[in-house]
C-alpha positions as CSV (number, residue, x, y, z in Angstrom):
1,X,0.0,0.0,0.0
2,X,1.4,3.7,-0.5
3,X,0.5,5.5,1.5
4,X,1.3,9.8,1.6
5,X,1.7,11.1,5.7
6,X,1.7,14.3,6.1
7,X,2.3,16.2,9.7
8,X,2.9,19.6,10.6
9,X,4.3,20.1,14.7
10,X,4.0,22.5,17.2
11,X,7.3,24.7,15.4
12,X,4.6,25.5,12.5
13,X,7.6,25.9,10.3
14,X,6.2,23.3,7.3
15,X,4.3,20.8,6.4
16,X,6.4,17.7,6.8
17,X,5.3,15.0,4.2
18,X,6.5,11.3,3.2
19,X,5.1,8.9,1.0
20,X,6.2,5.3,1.3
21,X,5.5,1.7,-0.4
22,X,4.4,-0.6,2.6
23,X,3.7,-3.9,2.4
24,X,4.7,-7.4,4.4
25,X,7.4,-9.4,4.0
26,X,6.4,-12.6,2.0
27,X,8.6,-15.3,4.3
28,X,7.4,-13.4,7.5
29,X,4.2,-11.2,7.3
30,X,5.2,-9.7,10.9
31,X,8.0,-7.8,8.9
32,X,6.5,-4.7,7.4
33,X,9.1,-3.6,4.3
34,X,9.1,0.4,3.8
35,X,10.1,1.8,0.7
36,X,10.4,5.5,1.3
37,X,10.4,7.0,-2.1
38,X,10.0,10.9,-0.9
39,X,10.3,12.8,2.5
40,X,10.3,16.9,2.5
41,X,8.9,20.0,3.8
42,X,6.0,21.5,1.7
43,X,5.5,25.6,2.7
44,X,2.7,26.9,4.6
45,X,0.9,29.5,2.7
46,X,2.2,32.7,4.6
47,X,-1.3,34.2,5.6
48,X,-2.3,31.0,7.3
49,X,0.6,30.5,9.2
50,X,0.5,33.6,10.8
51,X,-3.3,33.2,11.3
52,X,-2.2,30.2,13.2
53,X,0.4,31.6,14.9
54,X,-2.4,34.6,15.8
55,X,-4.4,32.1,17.5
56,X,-2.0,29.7,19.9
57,X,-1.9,30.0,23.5
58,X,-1.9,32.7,25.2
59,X,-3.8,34.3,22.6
60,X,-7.6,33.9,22.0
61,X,-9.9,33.3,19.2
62,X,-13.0,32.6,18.5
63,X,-14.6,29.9,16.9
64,X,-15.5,31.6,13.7
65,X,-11.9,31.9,13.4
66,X,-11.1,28.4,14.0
67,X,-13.5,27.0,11.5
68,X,-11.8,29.6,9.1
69,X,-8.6,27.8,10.2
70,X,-9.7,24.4,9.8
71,X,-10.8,25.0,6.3
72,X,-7.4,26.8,5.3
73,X,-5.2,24.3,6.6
74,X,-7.3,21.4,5.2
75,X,-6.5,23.3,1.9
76,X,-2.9,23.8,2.7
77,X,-2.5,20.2,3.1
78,X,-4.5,19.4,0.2
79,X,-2.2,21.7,-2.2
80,X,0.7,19.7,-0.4
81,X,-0.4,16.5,-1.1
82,X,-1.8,17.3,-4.5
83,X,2.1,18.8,-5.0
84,X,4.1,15.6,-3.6
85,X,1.5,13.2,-5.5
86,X,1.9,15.2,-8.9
87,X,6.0,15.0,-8.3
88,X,6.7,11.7,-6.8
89,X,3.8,9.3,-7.9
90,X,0.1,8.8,-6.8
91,X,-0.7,7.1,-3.8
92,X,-3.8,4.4,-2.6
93,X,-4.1,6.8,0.7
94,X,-3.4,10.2,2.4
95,X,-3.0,10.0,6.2
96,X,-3.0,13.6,7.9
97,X,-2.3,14.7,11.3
98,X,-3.2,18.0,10.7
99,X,-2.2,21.4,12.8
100,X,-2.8,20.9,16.9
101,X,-4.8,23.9,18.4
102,X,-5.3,23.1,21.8
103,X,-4.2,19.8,23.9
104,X,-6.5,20.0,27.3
105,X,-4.3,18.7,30.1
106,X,-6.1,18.8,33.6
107,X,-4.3,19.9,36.8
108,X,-3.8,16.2,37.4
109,X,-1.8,15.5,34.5
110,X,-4.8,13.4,32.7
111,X,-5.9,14.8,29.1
112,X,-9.5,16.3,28.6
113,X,-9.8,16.5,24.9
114,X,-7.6,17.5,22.1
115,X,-8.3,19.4,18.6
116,X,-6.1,19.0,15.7
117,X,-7.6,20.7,12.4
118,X,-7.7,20.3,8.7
119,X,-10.5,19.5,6.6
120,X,-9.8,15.9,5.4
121,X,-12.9,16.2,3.0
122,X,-10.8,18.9,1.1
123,X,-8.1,16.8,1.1
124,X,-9.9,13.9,-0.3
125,X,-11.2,16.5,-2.9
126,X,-8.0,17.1,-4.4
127,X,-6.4,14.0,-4.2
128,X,-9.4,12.3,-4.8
129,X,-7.9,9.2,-2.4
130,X,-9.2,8.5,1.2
131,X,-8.0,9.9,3.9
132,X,-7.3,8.8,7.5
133,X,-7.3,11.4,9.9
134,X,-7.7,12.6,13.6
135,X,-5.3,10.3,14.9
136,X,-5.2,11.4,18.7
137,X,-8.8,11.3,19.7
138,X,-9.9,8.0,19.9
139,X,-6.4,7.3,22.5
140,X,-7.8,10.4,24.6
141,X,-11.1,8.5,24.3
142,X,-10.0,5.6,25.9
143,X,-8.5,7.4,28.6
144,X,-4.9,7.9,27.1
145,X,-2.8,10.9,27.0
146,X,-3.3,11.1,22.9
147,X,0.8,11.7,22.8
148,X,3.3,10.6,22.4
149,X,2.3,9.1,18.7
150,X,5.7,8.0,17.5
151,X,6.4,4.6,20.1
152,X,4.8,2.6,17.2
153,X,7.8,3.5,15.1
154,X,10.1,3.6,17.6
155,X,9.6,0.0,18.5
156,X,9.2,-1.4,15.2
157,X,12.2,0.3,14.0
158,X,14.6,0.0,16.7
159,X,12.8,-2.6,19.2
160,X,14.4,-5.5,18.1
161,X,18.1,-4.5,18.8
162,X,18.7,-6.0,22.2
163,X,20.6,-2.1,23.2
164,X,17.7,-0.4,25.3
165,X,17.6,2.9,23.1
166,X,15.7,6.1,24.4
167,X,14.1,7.5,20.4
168,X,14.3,11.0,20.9
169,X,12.6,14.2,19.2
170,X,13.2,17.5,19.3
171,X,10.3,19.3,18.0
172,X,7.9,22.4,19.9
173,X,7.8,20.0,22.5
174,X,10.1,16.8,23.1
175,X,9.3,13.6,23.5
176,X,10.9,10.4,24.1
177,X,10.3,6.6,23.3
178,X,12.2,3.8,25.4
179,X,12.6,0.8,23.0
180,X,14.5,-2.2,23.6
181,X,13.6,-3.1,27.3
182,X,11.3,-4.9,29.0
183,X,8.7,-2.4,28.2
184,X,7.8,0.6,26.3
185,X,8.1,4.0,27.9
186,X,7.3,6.7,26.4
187,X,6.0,10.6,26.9
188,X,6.6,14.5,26.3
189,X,9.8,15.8,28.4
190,X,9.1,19.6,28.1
191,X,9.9,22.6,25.9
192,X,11.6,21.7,22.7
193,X,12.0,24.7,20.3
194,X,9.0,25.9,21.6
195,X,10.1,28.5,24.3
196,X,13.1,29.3,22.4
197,X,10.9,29.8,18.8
198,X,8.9,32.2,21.0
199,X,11.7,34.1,22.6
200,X,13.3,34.8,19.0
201,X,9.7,35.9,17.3
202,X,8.6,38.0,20.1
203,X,12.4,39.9,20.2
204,X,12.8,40.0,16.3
205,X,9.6,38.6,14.7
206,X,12.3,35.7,12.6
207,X,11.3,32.2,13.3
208,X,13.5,30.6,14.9
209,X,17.6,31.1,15.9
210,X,19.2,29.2,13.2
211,X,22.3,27.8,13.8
212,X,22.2,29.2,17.8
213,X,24.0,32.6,16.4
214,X,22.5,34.2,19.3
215,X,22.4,31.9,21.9
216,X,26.0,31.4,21.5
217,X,26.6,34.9,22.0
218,X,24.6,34.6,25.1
219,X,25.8,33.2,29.1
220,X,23.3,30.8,30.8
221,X,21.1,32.6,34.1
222,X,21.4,29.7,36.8
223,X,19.0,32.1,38.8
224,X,16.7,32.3,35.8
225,X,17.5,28.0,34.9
226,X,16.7,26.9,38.6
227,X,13.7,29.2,38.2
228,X,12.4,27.5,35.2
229,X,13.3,24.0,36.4
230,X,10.9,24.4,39.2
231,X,8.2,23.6,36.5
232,X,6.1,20.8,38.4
233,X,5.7,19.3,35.2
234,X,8.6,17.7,35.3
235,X,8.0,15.5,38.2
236,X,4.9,13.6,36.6
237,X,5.5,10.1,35.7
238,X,5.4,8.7,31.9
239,X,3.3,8.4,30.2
240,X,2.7,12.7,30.1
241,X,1.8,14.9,27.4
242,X,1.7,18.7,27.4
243,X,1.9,21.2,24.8
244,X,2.3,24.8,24.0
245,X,-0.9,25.4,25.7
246,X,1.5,25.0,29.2
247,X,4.8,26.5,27.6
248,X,3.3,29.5,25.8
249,X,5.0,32.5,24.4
250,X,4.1,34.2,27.8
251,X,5.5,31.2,29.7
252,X,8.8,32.6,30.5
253,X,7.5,36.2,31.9
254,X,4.9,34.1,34.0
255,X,7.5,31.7,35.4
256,X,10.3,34.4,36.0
257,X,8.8,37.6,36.9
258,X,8.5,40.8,34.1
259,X,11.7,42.6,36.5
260,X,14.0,39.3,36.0
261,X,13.3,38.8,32.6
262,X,14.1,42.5,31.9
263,X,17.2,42.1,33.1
264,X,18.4,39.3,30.5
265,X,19.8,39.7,27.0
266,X,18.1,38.3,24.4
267,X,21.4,36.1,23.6
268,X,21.2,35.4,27.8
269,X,17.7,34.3,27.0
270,X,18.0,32.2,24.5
271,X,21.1,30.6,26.2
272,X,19.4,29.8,29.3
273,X,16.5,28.2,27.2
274,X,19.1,26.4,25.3
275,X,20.5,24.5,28.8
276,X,16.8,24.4,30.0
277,X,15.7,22.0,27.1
278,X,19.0,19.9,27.3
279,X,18.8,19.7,31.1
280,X,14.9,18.2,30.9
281,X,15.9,15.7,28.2
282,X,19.1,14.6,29.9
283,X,16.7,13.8,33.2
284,X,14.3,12.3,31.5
285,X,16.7,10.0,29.6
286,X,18.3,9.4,33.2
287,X,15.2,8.0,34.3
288,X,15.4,5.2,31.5
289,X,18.0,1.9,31.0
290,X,18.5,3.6,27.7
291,X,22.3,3.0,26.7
292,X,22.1,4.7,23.8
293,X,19.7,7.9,22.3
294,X,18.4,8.0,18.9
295,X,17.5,11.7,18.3
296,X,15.4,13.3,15.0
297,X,13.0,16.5,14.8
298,X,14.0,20.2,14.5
299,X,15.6,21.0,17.8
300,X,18.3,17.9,16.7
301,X,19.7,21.1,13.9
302,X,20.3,23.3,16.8
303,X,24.2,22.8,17.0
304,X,24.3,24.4,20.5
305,X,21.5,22.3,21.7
306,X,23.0,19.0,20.4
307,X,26.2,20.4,22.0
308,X,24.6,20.9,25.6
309,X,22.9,17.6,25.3
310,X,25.5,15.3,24.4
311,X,27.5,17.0,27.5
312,X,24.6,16.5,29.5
313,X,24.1,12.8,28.2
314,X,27.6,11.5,28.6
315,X,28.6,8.8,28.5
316,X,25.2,7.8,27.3
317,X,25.9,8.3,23.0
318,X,24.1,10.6,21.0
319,X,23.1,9.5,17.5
320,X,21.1,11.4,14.8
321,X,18.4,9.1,13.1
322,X,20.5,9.3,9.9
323,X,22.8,7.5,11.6
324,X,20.8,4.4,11.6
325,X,19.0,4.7,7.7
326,X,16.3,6.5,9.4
327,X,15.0,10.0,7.9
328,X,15.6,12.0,10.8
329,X,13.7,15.1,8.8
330,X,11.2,13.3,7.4
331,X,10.2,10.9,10.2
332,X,7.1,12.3,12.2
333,X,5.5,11.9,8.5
334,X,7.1,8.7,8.3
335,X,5.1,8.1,11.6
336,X,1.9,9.1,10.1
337,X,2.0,7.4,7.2
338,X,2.8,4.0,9.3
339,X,-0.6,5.2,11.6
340,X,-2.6,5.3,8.1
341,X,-1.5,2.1,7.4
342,X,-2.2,0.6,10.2
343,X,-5.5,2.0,10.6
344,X,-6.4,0.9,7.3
345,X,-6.0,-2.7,8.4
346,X,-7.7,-2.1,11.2
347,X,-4.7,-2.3,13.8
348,X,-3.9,-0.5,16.6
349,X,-1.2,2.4,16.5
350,X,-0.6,2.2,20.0
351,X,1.6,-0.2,22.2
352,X,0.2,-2.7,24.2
353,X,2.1,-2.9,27.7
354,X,2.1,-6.1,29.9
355,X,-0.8,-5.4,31.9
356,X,-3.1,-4.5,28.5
357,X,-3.0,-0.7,28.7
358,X,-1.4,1.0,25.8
359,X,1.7,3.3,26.2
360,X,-0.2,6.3,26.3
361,X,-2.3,5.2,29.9
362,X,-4.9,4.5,28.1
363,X,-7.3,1.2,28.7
364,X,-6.2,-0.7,25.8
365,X,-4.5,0.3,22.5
366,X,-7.2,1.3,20.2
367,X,-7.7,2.1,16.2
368,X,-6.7,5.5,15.6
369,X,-8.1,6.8,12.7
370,X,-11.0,8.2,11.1
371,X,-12.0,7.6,7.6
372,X,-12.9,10.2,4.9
373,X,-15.0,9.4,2.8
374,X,-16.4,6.6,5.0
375,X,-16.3,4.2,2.2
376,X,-13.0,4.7,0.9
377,X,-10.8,1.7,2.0
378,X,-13.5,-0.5,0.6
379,X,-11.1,-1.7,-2.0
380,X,-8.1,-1.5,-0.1
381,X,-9.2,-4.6,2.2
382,X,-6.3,-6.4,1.8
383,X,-5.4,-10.2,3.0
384,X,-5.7,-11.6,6.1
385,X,-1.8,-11.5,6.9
386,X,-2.3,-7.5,5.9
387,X,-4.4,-7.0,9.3
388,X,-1.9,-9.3,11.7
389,X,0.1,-7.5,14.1
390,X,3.5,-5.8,13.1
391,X,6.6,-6.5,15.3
392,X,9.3,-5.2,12.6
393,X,9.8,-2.7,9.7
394,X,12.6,-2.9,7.4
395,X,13.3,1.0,5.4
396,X,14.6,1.0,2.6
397,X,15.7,4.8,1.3
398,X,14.7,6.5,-1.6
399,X,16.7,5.3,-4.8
400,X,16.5,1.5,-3.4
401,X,15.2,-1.1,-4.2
402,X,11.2,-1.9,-2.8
């Protein structure tokens, strides 16, 4: 089956998109094979991603505004996928995970509800394929935390090792997978890019620091650092989620005080967020038998950040997912596509754990996809060793062989 996955994160900088042959191996159907024959960025159109940006915690709109939004970036992904199909090759299915608004975490650390948007129906208009969609919901449903997503890679990929590995991304928020143990462990650590993307916007309305210019200019606060690491958020257990609805672009001021946050240099600033992010990855990793990290996402292009981390980390390796054949750029979409396959067979795209909850807390791993048009896989059935359970996939690169 290929399949087109298409995600944008938290950063807003693209929409990240991969399309990929996957089918089973013929001498062991629990090996998927993936061919990835594309992975890239696709642009948002610049008057809806600064619409979204306009509308992201701590700012408020209303719902005429985010049924505007859901239209637009159902067309934005729809012009994407129409693009990447007309370039690379059609596809049987479109999987979307569409743009997060709001992730409702209660005081208690359990998730309320979740809202990613897109109009799939516009997407299955251009494309004229079915499309699987809202792919957090049904987790949340079922009592989950709807997040982390990416386990389900992480363990087909890089479960069957034998070195317990902590799968780490770096996106708005980062997350980690443990793979390789005697269980899954998985959640979201804390800020990513996201305090530091805001920092840089507010100061000089640019998107992000690129290549750390200023932070390198800048000296870490420990005042300011042991201020931030006070965050209670950091002493949940795993499985937790959060999101930029907790770490806003007012998050800083509110944590710190308007006086002490005066007082820093932008380059100070961005430093201090800098170590903040490596510090609450490094702990979390500590927490884990991990003996290696696999890392991917947009924070993993900071050099300073991958700098602070791997001190942070030692002796514990650092690795980029290039390192291991794995698209480090392209593989949240990588991740979505595998969730649209899955759900098209009618298999979970969570992780069961010993007891029969899934990974994310929720009762049981569930289905996480809904279909658009409701009548479009009926053709895409597959056999019966199409819908048994996956414990492997193979990649193979663009340019190889399927």
């Amino acid at each position: 089956m290929r399949v087109l996955g298409m995600m944008s994160g938290t950063s807003l900088d693209g929409i990240d998109v991969a399309l990929v042959d996957v089918t089973r191996d013929s001498s062991d159907p629990s090996t998927l094979r993936g061919h990835v024959l594309h992975t890239g960025e696709e642009p948002w159109p610049a008057a809806t991603q600064d619409a979204l940006r306009g509308v992201l915690p701590p700012a408020g709109a209303d719902v005429a505004t985010w049924n505007r939004l859901h239209a637009e970036v159902g067309e934005a992904f729809a012009a994407a996928a129409s693009h990447v199909l007309a370039r690379h090759g059609g596809a049987e299915l479109v999987a979307t995970h569409g743009q997060t608004l709001h992730h409702d975490v209660r005081a208690d650390g359990s998730v309320h509800a979740t809202l990613q948007i897109g109009d799939a129906s516009r997407i299955a208009a251009a494309t004229s394929l079915p499309v699987l969609s809202d792919l957090r919901t049904a987790d949340v449903a079922a009592g989950g935390q709807g997040a982390p997503l990416a386990p389900i890679l992480d363990h087909l990929l890089l479960g069957a090792g034998g070195v317990p590995t902590a799968v780490l991304n770096i996106g708005g928020i980062s997350n980690i997978t443990l793979v390789g143990a005697e269980q899954v462990i998985a959640g979201d650590l804390g800020p990513g890019n996201a305090l530091l993307d805001a920092a840089v916007h507010a100061a000089t309305g640019r998107g992000a620091d690129l290549d750390a210019e200023l932070a390198r200019a800048g000296t870490v606060s420990t005042s300011a650092l042991e201020a931030l690491l006070r965050e209670p958020f950091y002493s949940r257990p795993l499985p937790r989620s959060t999101g930029r609805e907790h770490f806003d672009s007012a998050y800083v001021q509110r944590q710190l005080g308007a006086e002490e946050l005066a007082a820093l240099t932008l380059p100070d600033l961005l430093a201090t967020l800098v170590e903040l992010t490596a510090v609450t990855i490094a702990r979390g990793v500590r927490q884990t038998a991990a003996q290696r990290v696999v890392a991917s996402g947009g924070g993993i292009r900071n050099p300073l950040l991958r700098e602070r981390l791997a001190a942070h980390l030692a002796p514990v390796p650092l690795l980029s997912a290039d390192e291991l054949g794995i698209p480090a750029d392209g593989k949240e979409a990588l991740l979505i596509a595998l969730l649209g396959y899955l759900g098209a067979h009618g298999l979970p795209g969570t992780l069961e754990r010993p007891d029969g909850t899934a990974h994310t807390g929720a009762r049981r791993p569930v289905v996480l996809v809904a279909l658009t048009p409701p009548h479009g896989l009926r053709d895409l059935a597959g056999t019966p060793a199409d819908r048994a359970p996956a414990v492997r996939l193979l990649l193979a690169p663009p340019g190889a062989g399927a």
